[in-house]
PARO-559014 format. One line per field, with one value per atom (N, C-alpha, C, O): residue number from 0; chain; y, x, z. Coordinates in steps of 0.05 Angstrom, whole numbers, padded with zeros to 5 digits. Atoms other than C-alpha are relative to their C-alpha. Example, Ala and Ser with C-alpha at 12.3 -4.5 7.8 and 13.67 -1.06 7.14 Angstrom:
2
seq <- c(0;0;0;0;1;1;1;1) $
mol <- c(A;A;A;A;A;A;A;A) $
north <- c(-00024;-00090;00024;00024;-00024;-00021;00022;00044) $
east <- c(00018;00246;00018;00039;-00016;00273;-00015;-00005) $
up <- c(00000;00156;00000;00013;-00001;00143;00014;00018) $
//
This chain:
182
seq <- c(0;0;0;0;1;1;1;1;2;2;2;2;3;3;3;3;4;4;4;4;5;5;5;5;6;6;6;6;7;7;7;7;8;8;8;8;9;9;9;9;10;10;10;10;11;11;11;11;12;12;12;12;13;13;13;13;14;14;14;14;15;15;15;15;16;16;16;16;17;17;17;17;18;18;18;18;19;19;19;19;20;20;20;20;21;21;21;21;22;22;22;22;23;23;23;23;24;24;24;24;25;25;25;25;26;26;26;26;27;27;27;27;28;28;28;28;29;29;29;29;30;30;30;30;31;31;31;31;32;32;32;32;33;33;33;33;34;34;34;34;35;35;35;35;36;36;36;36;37;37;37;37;38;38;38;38;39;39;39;39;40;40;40;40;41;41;41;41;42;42;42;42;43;43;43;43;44;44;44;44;45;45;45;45;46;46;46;46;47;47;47;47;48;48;48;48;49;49;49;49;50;50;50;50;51;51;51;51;52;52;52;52;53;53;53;53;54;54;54;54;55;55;55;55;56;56;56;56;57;57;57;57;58;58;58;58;59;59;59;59;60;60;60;60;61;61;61;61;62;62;62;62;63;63;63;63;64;64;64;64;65;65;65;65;66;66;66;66;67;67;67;67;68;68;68;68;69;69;69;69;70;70;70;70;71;71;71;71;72;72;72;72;73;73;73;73;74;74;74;74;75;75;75;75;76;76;76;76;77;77;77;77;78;78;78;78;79;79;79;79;80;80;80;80;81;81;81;81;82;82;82;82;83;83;83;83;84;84;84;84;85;85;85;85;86;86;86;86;87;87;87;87;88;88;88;88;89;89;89;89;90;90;90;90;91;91;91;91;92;92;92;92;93;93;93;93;94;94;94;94;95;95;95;95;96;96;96;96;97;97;97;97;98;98;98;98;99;99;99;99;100;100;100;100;101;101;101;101;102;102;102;102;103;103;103;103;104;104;104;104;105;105;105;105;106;106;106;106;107;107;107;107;108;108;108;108;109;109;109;109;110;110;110;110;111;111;111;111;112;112;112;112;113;113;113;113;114;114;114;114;115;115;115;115;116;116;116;116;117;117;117;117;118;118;118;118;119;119;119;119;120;120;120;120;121;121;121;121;122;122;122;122;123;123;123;123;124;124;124;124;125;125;125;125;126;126;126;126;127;127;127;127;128;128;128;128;129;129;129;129;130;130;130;130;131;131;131;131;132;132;132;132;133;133;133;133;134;134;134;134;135;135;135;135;136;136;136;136;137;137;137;137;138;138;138;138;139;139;139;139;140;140;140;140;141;141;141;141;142;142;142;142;143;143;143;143;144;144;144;144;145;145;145;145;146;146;146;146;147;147;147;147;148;148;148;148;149;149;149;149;150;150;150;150;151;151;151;151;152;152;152;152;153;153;153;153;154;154;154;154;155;155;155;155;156;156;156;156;157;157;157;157;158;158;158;158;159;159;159;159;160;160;160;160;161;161;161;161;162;162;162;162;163;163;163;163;164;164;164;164;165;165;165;165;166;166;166;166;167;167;167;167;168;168;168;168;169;169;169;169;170;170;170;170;171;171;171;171;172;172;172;172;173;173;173;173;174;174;174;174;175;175;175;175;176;176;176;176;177;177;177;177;178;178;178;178;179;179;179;179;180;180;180;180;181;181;181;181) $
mol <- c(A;A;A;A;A;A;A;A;A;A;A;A;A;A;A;A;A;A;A;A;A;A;A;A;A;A;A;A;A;A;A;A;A;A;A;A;A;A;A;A;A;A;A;A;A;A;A;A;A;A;A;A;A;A;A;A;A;A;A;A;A;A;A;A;A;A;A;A;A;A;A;A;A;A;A;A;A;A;A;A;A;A;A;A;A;A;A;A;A;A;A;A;A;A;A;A;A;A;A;A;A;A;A;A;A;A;A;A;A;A;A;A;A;A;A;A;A;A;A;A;A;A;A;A;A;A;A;A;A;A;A;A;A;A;A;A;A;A;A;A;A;A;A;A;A;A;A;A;A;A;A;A;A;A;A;A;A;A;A;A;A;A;A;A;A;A;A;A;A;A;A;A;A;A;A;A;A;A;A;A;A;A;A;A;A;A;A;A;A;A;A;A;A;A;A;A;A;A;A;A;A;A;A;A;A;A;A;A;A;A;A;A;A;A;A;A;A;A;A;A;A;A;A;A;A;A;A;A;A;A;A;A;A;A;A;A;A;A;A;A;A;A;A;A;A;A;A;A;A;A;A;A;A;A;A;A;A;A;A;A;A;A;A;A;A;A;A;A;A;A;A;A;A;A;A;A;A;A;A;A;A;A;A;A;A;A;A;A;A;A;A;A;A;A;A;A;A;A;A;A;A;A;A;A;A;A;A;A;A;A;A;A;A;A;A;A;A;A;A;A;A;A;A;A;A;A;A;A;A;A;A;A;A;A;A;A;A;A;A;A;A;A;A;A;A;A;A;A;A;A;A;A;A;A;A;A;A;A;A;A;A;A;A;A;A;A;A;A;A;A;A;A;A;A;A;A;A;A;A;A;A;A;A;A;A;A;A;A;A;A;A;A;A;A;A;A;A;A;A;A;A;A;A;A;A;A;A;A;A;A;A;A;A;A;A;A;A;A;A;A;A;A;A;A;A;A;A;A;A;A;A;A;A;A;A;A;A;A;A;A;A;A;A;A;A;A;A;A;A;A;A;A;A;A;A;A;A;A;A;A;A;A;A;A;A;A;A;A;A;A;A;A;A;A;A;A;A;A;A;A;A;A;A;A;A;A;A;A;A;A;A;A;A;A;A;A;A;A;A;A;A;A;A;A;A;A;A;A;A;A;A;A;A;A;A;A;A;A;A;A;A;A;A;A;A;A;A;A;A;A;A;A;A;A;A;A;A;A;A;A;A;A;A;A;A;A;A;A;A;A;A;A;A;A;A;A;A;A;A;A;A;A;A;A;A;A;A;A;A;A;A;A;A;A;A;A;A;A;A;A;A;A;A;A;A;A;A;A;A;A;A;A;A;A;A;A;A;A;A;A;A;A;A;A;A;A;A;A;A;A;A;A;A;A;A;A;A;A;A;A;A;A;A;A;A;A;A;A;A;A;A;A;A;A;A;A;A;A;A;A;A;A;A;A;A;A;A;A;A;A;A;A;A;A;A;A;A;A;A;A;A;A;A;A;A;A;A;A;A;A;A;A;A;A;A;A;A;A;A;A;A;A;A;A;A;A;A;A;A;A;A;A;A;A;A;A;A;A;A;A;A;A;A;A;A;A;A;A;A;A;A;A;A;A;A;A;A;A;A;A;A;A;A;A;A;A;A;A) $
north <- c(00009;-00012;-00003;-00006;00008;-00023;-00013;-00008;00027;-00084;00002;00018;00000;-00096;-00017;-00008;00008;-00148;-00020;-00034;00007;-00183;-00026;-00033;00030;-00252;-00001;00014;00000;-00268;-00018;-00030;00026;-00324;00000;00020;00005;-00352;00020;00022;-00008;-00309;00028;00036;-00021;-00247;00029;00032;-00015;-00185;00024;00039;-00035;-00119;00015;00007;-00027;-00060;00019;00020;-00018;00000;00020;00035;-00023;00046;-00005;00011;00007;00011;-00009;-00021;00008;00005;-00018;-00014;00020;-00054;-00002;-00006;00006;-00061;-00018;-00010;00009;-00118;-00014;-00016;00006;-00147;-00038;-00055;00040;-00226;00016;00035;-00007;-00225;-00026;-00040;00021;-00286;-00010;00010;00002;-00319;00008;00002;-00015;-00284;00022;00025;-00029;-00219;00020;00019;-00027;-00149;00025;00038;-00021;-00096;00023;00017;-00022;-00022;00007;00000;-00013;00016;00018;00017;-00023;00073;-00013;-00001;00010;00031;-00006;-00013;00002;00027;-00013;-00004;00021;-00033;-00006;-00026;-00009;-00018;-00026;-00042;00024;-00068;-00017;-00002;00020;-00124;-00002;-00002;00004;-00131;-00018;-00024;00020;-00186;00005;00019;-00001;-00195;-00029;-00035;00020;-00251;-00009;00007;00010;-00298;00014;00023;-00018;-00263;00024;00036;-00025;-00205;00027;00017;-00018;-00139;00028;00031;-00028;-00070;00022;00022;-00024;-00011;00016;00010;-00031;00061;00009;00009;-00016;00104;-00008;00006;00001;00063;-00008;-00017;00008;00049;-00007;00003;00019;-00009;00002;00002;00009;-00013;-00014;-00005;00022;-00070;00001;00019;00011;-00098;-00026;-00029;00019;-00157;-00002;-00006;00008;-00164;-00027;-00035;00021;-00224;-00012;00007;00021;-00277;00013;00010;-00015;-00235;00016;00018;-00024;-00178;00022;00019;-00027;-00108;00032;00047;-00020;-00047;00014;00018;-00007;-00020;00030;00033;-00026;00059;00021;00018;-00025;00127;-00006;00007;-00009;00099;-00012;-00018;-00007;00091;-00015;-00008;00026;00020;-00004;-00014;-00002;00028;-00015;-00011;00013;-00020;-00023;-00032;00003;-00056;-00038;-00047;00025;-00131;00001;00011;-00005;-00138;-00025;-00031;00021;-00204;-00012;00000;00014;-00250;00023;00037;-00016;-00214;00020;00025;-00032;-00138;00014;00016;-00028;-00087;00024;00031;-00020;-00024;00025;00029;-00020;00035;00025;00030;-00026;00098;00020;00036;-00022;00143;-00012;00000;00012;00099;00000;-00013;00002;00112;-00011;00001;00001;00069;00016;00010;-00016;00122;-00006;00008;00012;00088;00011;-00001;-00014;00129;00031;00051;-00017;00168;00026;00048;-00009;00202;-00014;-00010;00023;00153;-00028;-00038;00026;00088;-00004;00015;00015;00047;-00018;-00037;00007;00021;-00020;-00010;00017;-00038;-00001;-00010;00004;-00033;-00029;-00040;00024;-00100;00000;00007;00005;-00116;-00022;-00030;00024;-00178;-00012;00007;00016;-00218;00008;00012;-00006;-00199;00035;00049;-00032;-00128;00019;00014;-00023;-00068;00027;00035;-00031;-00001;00026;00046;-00023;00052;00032;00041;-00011;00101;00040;00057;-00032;00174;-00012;00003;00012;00127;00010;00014;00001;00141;-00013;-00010;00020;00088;00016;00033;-00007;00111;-00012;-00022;00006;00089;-00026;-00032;00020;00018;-00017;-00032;00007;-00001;-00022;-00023;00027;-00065;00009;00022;00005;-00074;-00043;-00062;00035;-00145;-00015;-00005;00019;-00199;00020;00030;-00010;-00163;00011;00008;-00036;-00097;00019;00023;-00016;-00048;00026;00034;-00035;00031;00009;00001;-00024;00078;00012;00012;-00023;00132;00016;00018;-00022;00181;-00004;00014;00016;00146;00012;00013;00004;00164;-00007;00009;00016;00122;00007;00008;00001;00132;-00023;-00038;00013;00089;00012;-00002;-00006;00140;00016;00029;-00009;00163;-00017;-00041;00018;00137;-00009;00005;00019;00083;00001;-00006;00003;00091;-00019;-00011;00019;00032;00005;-00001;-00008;00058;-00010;00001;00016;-00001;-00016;-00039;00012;-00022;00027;00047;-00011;00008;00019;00041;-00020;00046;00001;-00021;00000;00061;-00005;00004;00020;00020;00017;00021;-00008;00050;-00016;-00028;00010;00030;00012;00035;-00022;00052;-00021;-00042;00014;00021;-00029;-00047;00025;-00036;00008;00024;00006;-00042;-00023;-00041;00028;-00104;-00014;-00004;00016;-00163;00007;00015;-00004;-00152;00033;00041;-00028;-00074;00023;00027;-00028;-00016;00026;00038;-00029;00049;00022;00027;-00030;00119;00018;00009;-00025;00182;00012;00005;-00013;00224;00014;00015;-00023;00276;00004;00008;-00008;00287;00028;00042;-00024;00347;-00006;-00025;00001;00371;00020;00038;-00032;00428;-00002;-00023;-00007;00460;00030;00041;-00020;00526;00027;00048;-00024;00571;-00005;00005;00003;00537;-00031;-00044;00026;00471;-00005;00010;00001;00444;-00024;-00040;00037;00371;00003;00020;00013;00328;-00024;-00042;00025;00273;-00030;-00037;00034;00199;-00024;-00026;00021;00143;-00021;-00031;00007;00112;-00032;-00034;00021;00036;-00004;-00013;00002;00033;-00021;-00018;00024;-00035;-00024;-00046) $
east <- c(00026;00286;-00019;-00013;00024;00221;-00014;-00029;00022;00184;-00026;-00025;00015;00117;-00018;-00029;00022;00069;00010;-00011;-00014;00110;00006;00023;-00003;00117;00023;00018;-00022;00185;00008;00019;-00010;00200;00028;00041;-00035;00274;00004;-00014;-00007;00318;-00010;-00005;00006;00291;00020;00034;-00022;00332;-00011;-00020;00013;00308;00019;00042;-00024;00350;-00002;-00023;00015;00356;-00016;-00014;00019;00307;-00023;-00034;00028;00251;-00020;-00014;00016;00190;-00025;-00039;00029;00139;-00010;-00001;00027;00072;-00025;-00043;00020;00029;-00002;-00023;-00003;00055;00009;00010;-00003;00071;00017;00011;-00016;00137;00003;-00008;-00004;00151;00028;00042;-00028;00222;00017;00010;-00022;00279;-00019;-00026;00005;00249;00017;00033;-00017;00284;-00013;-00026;00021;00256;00021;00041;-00014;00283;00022;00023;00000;00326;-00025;-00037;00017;00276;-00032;-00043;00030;00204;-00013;-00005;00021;00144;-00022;-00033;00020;00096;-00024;-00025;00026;00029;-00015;-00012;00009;-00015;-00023;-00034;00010;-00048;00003;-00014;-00025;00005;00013;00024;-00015;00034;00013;00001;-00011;00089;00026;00049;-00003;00108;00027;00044;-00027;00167;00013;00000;-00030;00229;-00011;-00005;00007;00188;00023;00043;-00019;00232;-00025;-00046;00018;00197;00026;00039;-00023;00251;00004;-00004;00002;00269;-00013;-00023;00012;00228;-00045;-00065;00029;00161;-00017;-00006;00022;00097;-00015;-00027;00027;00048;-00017;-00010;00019;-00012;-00023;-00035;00026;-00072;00010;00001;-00001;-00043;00025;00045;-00011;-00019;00026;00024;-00027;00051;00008;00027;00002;00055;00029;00045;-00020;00114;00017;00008;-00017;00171;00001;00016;00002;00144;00017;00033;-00019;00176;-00008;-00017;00012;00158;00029;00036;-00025;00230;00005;00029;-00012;00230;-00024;-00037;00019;00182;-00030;-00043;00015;00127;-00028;-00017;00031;00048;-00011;-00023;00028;00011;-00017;-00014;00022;-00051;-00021;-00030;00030;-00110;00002;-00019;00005;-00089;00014;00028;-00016;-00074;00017;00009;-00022;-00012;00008;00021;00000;-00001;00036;00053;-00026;00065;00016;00004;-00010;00118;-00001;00011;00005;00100;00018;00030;-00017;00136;-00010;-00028;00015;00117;00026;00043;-00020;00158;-00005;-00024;00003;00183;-00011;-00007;00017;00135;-00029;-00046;00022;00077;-00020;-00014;00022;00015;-00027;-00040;00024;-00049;-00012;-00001;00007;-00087;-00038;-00049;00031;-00168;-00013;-00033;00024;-00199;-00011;00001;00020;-00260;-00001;-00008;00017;-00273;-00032;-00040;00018;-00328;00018;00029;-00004;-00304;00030;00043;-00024;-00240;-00002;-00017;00012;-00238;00034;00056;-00027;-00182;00013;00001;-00014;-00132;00011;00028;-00002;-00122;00017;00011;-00013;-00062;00011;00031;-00013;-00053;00026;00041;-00026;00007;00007;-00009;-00020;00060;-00003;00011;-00001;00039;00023;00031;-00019;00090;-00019;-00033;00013;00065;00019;00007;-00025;00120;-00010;-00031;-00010;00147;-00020;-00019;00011;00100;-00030;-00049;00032;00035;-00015;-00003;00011;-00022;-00024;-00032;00016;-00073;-00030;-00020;00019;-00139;-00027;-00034;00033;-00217;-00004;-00021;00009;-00201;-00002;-00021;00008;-00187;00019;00041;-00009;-00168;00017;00010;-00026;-00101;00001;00005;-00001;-00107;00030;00052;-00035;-00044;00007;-00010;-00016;00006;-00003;00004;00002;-00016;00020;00021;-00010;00033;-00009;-00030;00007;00022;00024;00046;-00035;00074;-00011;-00032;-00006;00100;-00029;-00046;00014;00063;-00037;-00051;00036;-00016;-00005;00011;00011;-00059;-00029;-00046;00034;-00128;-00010;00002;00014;-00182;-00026;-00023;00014;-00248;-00019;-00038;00023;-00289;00027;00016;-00011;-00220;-00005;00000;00009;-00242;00034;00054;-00035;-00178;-00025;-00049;00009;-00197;00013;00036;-00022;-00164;-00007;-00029;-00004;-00148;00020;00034;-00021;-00113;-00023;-00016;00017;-00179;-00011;00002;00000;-00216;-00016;-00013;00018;-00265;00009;00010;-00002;-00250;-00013;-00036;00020;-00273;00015;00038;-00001;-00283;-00007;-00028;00003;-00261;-00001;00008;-00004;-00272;00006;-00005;-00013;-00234;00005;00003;-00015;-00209;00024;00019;-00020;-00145;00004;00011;00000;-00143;00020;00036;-00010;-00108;00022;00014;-00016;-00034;-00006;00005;-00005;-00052;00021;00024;-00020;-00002;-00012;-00024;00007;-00019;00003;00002;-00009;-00002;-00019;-00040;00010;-00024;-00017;-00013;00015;-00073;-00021;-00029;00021;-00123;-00020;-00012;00024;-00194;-00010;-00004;00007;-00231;-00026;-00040;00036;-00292;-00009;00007;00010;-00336;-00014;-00028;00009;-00357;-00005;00007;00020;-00395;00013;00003;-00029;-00326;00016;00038;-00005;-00311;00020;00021;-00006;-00272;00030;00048;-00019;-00219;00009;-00009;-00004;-00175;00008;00019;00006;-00187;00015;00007;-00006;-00143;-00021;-00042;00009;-00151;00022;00046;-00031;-00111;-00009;-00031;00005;-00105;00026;00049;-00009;-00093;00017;00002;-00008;-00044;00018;00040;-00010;-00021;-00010;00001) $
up <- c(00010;00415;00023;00047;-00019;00448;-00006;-00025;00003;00453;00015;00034;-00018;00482;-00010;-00030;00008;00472;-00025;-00029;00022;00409;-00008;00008;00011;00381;-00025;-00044;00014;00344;-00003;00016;00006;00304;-00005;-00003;-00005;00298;-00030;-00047;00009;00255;-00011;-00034;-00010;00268;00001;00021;-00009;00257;00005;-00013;-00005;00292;-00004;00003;-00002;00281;00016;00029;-00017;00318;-00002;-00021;-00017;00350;-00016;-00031;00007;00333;00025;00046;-00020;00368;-00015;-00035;00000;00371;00017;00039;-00019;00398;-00005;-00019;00008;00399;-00029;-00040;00027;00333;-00001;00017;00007;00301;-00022;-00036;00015;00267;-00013;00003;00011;00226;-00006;-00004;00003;00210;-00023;-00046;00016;00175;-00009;-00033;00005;00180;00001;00020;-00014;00178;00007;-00009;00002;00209;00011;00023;-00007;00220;-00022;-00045;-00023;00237;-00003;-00025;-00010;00261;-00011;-00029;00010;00249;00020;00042;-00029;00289;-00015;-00035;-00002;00290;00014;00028;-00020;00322;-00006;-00025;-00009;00353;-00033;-00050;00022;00298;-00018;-00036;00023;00256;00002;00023;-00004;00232;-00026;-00043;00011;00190;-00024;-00019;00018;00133;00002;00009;-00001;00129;-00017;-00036;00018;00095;-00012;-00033;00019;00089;00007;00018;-00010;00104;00008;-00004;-00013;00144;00004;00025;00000;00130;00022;00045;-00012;00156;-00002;-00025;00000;00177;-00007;-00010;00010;00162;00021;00041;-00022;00205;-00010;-00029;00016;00197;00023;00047;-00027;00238;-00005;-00024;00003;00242;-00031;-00044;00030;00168;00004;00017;00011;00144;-00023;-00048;00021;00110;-00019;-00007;00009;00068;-00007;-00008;00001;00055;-00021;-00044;00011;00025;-00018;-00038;00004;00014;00015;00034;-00001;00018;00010;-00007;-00001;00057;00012;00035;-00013;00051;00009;00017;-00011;00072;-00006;-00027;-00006;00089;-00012;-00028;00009;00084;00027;00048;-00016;00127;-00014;-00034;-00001;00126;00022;00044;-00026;00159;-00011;-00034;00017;00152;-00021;-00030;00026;00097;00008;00026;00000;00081;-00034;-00055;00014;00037;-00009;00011;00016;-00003;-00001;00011;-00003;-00012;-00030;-00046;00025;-00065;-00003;-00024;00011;-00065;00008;00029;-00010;-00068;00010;-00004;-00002;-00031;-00002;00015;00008;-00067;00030;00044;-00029;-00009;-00002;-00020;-00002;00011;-00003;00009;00004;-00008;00034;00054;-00019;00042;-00007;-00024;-00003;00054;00015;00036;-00019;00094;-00005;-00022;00004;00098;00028;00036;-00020;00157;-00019;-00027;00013;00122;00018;00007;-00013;00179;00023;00045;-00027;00212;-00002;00018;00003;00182;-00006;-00014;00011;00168;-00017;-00011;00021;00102;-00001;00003;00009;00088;-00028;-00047;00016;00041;-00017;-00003;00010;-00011;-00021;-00044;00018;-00040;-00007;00004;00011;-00081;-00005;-00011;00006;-00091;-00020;-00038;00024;-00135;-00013;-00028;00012;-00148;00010;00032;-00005;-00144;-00005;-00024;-00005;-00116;-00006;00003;00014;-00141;00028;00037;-00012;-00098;00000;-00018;-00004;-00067;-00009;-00013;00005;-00083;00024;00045;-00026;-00036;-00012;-00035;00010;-00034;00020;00036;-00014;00002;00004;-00017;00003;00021;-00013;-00030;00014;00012;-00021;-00028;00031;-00052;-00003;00008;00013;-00081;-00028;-00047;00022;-00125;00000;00015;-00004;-00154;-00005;00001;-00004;-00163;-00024;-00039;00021;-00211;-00018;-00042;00003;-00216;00009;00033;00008;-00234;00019;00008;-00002;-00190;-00010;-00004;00006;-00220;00019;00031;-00020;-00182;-00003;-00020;-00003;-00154;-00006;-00015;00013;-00169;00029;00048;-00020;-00120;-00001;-00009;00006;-00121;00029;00050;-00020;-00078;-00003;-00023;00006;-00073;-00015;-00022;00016;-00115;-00025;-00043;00020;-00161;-00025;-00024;00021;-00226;-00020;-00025;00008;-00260;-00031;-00034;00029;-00335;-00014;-00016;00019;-00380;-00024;-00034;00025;-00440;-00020;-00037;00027;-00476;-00012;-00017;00014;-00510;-00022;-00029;00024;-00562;00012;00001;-00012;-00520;00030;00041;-00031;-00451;00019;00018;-00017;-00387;00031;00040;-00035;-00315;00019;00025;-00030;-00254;00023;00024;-00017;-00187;00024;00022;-00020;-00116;-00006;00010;00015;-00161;-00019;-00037;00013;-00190;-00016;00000;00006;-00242;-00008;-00025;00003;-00244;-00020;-00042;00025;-00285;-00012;-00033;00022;-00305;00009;00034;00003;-00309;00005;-00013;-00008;-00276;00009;00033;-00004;-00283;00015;00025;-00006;-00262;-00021;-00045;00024;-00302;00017;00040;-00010;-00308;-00020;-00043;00021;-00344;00004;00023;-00010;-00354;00018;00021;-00016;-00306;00000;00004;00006;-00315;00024;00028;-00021;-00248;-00001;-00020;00003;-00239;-00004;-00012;00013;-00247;-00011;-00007;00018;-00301;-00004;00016;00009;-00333;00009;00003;-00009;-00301;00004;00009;00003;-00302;00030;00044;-00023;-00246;00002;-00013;-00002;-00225;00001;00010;00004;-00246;-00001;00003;00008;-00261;-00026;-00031;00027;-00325;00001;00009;00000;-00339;-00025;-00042;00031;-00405;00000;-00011;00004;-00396;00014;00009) $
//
């Protein structure tokens, strides 16, 4: 492993071939094997940081879960969450860095990619494979007419994958979204 810069509260378990840089670990953490912790990161009491994952400038919250393949960048991350494998915040636009917000108690399901910032509130539901951005439009379609959201996720909803149509100048074609049905 490689340390550098690192703050480690008692009960602490690194695994191997992990590298940290510049990070706040908190007590009864697990981190690794094979994880990398880049500078202004800190990490929640009894939270766990898997295989193969990399957090950088985000916040882990109090036994939360970022157990395997997956890319936290930017983002603050709440007590209780789960972050399913493969799940990527990825918030550089291109000029700006946009923070990622994930409430307490929510579960993000596994090949999610979160992007541009967007807010998931307390115990919110992503299924697999969602990918939100800050201009992907979240349609909730457990009312009688349908209500659009855009870089909000709300409080307690359920969210799949989905697709609307869009008519563009060579003709009509479905466009990812994500759809609230719970």
């Amino acid at each position: 492993c490689y340390l550098k810069d690192v703050v480690l509260k008692d009960g602490v378990n690194i695994l191997a071939n992990c590298v940290l840089d510049g990070v706040d670990i908190s007590e009864s953490v697990v981190v690794g094997p094979f994880a990398r912790l880049r500078p202004n990161t800190t990490v929640g009491k009894g939270a766990k940081v898997g295989n193969f994952v990399e957090i950088k400038a985000a916040k882990i919250g109090v036994n939360s879960k970022v157990s395997h393949l997956s890319y936290i960048g930017d983002a603050l991350i709440g007590k209780d969450v789960n972050i399913g494998a493969g799940t990527i915040t990825c918030n550089y636009d291109g000029a700006n860095k946009h923070k990622t917000i994930i409430e307490d108690g929510a579960f993000i399901g596994s090949r999610s990619i979160i992007v541009e910032g967007v807010k998931i509130e307390k115990g919110a539901v992503i299924g697999a494979n969602v990918t939100i951005t800050g201009t992907t439009p979240i349609i909730d379609v457990t009312g009688e007419e349908p209500k659009e959201y855009k870089g909000l996720v709300p409080e307690n909803s359920v969210v799949i994958p989905g697709t609307r149509p869009k008519v563009f100048p060579s003709g009509e074609f479905n466009t990812p979204c994500a759809l609230i049905t719970g």
